[in-house]
DRENGU-668001 format. One record per atom (N, C-alpha, C, O): x, y, z; atom name; residue number from 1. Coordinates in steps of 0.2 Angstrom, whole numbers, plus 5000, padded with zeros to 4 digits. Layout:
@east X north Y up Z atom CA seq NUM
...
// end
This chain:
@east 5004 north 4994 up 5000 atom N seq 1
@east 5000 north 5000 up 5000 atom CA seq 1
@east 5004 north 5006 up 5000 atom C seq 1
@east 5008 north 5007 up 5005 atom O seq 1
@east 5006 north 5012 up 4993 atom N seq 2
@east 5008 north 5016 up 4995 atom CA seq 2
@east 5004 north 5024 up 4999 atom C seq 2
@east 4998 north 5023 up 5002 atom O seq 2
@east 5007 north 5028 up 4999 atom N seq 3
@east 5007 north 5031 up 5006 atom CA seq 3
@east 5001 north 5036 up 5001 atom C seq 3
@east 4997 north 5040 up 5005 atom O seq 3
@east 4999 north 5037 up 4994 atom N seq 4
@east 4993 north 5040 up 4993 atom CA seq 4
@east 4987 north 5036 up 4996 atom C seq 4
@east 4983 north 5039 up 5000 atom O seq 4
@east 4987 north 5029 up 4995 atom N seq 5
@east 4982 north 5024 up 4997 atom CA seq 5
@east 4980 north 5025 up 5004 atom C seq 5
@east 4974 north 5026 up 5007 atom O seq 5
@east 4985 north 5025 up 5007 atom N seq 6
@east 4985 north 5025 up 5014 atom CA seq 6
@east 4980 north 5033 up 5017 atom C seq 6
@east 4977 north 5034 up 5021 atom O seq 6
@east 4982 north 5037 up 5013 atom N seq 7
@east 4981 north 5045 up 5015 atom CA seq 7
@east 4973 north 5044 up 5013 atom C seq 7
@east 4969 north 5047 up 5017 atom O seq 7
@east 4970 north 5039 up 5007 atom N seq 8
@east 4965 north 5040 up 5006 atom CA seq 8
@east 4960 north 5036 up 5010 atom C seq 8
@east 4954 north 5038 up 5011 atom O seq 8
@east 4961 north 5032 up 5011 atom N seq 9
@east 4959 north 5026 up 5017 atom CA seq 9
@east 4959 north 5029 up 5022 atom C seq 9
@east 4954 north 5027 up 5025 atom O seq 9
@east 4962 north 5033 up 5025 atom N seq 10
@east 4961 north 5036 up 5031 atom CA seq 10
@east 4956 north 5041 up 5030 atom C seq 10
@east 4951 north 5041 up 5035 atom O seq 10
@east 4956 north 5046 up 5025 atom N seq 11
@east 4952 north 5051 up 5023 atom CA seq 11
@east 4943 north 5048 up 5025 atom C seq 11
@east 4938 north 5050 up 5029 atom O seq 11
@east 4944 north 5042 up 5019 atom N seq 12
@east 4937 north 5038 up 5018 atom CA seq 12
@east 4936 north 5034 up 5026 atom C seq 12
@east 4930 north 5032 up 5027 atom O seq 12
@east 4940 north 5034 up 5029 atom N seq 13
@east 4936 north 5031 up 5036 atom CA seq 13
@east 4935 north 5037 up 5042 atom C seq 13
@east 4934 north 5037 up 5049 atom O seq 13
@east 4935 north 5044 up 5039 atom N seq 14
@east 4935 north 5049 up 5045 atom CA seq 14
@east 4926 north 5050 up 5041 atom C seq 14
@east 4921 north 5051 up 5044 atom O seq 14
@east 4927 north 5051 up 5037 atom N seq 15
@east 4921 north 5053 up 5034 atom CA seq 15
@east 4916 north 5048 up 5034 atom C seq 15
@east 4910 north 5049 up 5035 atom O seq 15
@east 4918 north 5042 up 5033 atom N seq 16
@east 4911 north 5037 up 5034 atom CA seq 16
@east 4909 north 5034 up 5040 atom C seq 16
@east 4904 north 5032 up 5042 atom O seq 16
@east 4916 north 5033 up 5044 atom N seq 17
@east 4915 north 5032 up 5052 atom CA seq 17
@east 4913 north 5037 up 5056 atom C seq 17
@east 4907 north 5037 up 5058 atom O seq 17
@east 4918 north 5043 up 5057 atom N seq 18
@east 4917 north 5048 up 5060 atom CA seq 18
@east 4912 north 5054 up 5060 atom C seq 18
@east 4912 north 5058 up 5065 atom O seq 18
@east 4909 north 5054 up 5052 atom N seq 19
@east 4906 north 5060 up 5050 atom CA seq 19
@east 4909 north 5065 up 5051 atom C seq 19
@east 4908 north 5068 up 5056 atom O seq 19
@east 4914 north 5067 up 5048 atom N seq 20
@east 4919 north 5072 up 5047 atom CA seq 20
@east 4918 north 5074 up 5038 atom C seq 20
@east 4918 north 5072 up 5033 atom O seq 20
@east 4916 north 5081 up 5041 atom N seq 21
@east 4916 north 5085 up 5033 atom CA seq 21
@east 4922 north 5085 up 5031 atom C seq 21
@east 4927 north 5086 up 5034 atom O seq 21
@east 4921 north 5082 up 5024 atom N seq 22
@east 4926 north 5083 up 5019 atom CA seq 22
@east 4929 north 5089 up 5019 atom C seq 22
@east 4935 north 5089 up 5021 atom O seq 22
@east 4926 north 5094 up 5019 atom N seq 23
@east 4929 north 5099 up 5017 atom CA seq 23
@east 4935 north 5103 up 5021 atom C seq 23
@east 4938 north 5108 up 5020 atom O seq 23
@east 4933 north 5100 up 5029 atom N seq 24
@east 4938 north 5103 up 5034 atom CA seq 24
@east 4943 north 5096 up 5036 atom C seq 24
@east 4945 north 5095 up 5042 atom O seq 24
@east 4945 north 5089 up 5031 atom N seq 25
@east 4950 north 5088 up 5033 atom CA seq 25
@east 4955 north 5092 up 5026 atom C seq 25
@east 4955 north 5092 up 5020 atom O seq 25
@east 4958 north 5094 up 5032 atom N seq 26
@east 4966 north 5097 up 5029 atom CA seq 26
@east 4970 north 5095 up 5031 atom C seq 26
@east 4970 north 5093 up 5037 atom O seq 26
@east 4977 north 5096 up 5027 atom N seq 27
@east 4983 north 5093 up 5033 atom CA seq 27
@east 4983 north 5095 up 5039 atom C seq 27
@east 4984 north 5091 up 5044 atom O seq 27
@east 4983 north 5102 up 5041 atom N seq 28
@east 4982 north 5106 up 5048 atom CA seq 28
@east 4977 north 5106 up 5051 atom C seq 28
@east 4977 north 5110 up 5055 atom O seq 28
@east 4972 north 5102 up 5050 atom N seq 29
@east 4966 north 5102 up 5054 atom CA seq 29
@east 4968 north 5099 up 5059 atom C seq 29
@east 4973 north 5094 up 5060 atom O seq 29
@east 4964 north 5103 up 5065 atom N seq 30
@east 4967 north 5099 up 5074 atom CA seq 30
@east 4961 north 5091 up 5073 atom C seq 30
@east 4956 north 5091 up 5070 atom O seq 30
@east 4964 north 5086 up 5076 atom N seq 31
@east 4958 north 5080 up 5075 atom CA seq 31
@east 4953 north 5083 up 5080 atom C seq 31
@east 4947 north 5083 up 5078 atom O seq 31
@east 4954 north 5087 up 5086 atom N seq 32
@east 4950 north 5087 up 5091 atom CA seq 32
@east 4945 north 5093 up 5091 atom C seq 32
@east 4939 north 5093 up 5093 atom O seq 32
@east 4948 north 5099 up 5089 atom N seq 33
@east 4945 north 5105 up 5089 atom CA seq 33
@east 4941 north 5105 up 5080 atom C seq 33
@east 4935 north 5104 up 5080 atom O seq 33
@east 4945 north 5105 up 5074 atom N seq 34
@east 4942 north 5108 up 5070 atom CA seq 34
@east 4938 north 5100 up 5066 atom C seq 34
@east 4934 north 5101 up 5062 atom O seq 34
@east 4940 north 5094 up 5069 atom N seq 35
@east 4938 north 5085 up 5066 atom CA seq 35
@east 4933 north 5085 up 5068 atom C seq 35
@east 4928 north 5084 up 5064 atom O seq 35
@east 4931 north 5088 up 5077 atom N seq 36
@east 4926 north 5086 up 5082 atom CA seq 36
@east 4928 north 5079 up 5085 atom C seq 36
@east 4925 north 5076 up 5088 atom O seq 36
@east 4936 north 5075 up 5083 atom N seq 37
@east 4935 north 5068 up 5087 atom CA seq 37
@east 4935 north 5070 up 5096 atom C seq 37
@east 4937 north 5075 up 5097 atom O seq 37
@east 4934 north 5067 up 5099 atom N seq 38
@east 4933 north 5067 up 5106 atom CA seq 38
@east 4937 north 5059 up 5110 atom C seq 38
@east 4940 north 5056 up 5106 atom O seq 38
@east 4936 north 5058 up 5114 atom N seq 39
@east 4941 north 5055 up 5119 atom CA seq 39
@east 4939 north 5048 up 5119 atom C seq 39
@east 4943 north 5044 up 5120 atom O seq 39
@east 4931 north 5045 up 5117 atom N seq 40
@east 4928 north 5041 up 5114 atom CA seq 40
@east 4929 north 5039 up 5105 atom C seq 40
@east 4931 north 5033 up 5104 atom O seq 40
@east 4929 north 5044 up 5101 atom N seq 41
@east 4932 north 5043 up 5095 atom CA seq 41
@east 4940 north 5041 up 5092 atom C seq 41
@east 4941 north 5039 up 5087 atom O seq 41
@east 4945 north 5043 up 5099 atom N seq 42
@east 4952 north 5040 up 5099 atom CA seq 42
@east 4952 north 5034 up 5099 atom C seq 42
@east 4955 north 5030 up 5094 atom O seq 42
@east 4948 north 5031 up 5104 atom N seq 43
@east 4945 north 5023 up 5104 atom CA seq 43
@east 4944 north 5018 up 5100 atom C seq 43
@east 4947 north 5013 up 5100 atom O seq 43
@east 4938 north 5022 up 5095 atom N seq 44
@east 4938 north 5019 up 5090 atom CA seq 44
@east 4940 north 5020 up 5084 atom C seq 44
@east 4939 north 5016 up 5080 atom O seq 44
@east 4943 north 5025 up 5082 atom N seq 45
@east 4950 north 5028 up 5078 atom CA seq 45
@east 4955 north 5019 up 5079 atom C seq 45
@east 4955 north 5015 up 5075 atom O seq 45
@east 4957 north 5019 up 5085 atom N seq 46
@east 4962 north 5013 up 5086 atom CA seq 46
@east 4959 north 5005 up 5083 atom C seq 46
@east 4963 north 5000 up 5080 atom O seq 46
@east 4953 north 5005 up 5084 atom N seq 47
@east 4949 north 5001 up 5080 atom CA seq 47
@east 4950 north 5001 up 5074 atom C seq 47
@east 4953 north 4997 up 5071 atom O seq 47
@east 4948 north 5007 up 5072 atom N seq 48
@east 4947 north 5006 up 5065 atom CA seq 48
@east 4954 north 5006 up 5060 atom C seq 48
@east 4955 north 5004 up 5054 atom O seq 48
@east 4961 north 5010 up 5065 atom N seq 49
@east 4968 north 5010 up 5061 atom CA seq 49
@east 4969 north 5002 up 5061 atom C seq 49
@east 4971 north 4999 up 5056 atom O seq 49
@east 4967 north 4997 up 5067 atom N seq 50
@east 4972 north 4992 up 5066 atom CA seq 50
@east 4969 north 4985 up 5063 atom C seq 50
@east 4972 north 4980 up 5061 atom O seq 50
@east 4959 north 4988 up 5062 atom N seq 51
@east 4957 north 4983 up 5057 atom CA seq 51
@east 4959 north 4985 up 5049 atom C seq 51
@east 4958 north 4980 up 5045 atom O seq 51
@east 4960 north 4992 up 5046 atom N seq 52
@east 4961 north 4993 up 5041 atom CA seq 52
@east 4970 north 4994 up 5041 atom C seq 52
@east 4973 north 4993 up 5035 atom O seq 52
@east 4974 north 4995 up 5045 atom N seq 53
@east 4979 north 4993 up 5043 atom CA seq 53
@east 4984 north 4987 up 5046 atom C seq 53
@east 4990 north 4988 up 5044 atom O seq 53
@east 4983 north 4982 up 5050 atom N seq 54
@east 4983 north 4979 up 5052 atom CA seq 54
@east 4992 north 4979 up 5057 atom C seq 54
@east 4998 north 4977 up 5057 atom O seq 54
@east 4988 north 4982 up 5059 atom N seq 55
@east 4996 north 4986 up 5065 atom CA seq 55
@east 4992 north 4987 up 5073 atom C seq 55
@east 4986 north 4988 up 5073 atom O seq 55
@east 4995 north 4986 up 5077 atom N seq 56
@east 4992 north 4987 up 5085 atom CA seq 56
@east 4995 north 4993 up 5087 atom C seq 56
@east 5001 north 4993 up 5089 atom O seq 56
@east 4990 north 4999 up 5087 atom N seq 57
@east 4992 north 5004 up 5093 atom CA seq 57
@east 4993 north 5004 up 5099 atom C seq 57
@east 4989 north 5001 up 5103 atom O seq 57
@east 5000 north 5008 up 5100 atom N seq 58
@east 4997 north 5011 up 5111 atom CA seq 58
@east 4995 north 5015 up 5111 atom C seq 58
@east 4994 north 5018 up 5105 atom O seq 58
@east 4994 north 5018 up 5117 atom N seq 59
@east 4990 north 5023 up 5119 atom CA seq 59
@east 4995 north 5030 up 5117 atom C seq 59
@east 4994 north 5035 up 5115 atom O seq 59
@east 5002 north 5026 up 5120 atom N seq 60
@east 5008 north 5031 up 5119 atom CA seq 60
@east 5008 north 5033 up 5110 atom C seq 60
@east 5008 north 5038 up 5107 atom O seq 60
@east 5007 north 5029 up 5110 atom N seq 61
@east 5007 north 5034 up 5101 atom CA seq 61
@east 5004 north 5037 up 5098 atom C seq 61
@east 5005 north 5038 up 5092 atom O seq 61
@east 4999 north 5041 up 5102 atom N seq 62
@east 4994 north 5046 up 5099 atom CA seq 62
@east 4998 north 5053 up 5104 atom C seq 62
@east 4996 north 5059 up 5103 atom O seq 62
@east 5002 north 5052 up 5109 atom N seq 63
@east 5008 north 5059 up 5109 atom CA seq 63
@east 5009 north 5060 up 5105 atom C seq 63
@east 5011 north 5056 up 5100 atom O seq 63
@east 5007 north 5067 up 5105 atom N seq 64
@east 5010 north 5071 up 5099 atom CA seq 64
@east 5006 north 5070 up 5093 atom C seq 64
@east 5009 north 5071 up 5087 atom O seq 64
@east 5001 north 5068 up 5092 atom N seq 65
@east 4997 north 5068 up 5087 atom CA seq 65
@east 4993 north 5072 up 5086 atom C seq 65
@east 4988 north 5070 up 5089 atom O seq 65
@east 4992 north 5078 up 5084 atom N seq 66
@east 4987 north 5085 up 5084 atom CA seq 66
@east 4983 north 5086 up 5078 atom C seq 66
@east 4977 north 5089 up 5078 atom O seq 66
@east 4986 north 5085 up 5073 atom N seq 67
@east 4984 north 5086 up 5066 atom CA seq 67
@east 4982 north 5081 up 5061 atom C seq 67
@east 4986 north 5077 up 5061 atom O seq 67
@east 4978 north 5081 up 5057 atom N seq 68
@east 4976 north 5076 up 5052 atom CA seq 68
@east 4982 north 5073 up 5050 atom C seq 68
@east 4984 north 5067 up 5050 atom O seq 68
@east 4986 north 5080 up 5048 atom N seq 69
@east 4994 north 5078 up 5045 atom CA seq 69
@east 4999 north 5071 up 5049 atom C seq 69
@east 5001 north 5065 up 5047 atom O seq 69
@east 5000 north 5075 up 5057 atom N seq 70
@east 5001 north 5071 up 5063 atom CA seq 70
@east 4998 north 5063 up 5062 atom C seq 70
@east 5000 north 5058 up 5064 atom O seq 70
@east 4994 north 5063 up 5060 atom N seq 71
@east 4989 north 5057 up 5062 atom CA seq 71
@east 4992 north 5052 up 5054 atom C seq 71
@east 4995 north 5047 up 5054 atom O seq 71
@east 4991 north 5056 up 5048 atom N seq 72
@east 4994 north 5053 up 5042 atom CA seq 72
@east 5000 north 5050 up 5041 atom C seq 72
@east 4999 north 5045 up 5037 atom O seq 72
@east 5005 north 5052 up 5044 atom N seq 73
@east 5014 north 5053 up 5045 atom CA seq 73
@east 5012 north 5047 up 5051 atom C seq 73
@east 5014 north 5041 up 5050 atom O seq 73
@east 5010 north 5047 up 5054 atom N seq 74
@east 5010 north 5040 up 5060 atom CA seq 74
@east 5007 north 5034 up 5056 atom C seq 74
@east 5011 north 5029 up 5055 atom O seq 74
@east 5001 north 5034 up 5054 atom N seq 75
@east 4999 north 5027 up 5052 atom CA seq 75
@east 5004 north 5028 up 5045 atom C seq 75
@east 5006 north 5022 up 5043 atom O seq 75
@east 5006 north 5031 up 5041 atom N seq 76
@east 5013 north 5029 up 5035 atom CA seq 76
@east 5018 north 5025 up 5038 atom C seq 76
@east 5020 north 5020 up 5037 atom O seq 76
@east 5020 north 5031 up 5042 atom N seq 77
@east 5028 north 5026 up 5048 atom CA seq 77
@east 5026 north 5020 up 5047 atom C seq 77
@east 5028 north 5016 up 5043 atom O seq 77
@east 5020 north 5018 up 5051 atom N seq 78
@east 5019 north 5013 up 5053 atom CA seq 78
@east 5018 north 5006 up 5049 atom C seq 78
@east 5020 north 5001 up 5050 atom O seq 78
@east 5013 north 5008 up 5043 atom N seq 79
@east 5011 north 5003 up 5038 atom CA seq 79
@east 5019 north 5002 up 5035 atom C seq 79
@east 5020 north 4996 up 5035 atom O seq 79
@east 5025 north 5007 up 5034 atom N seq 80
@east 5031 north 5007 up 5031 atom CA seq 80
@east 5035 north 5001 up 5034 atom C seq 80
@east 5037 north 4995 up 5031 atom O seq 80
@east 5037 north 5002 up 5040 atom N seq 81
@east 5040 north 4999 up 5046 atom CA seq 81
@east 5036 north 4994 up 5046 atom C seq 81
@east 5039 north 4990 up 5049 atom O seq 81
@east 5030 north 4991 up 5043 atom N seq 82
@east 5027 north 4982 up 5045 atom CA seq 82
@east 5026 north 4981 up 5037 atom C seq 82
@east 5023 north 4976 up 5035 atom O seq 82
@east 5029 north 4983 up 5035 atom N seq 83
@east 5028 north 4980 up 5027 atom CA seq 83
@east 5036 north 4978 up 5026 atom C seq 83
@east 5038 north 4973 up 5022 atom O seq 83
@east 5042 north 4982 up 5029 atom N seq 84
@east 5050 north 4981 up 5027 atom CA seq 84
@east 5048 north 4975 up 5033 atom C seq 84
@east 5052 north 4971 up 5031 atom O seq 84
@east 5045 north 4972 up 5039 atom N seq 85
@east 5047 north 4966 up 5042 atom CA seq 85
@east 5047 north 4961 up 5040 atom C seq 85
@east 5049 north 4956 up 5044 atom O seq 85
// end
């Protein structure tokens, strides 16, 4: 999966899971202020990263995750890093 596919996957599950208007994800969008996700939606966010990319989140890895961009760049690392093992 390269890292378009990934960004669009990710796009398609904010919007069809989440109810997140298209139009307000941008790279700099905050997930929590400008997305609306909330402390329940991180939850299933984790859910839904590790059924659609099949990787196990911590908790620790959502430090530092602020922006759609932030959140993009982590699940890439991360599909990158389990596709070279």
């Amino acid at each position: 999966m390269n890292n378009e596919q990934i960004i669009a996957t990710i796009k398609e599950f904010m919007i069809d899971e989440f109810e997140v208007d298209e139009e307000k994800i941008t790279p700099d969008a905050n997930l929590k202020s400008t997305l609306g996700l909330d402390s329940l939606d991180y939850i299933d966010l984790v859910v839904v990263i590790e059924s659609n990319f099949k990787f196990k989140v911590k908790p620790e890895d959502f430090i530092g995750i602020i922006t759609y961009q932030d959140f993009c760049n982590y699940v890439i690392s991360r599909v990158n890093v389990k596709e070279l093992v």
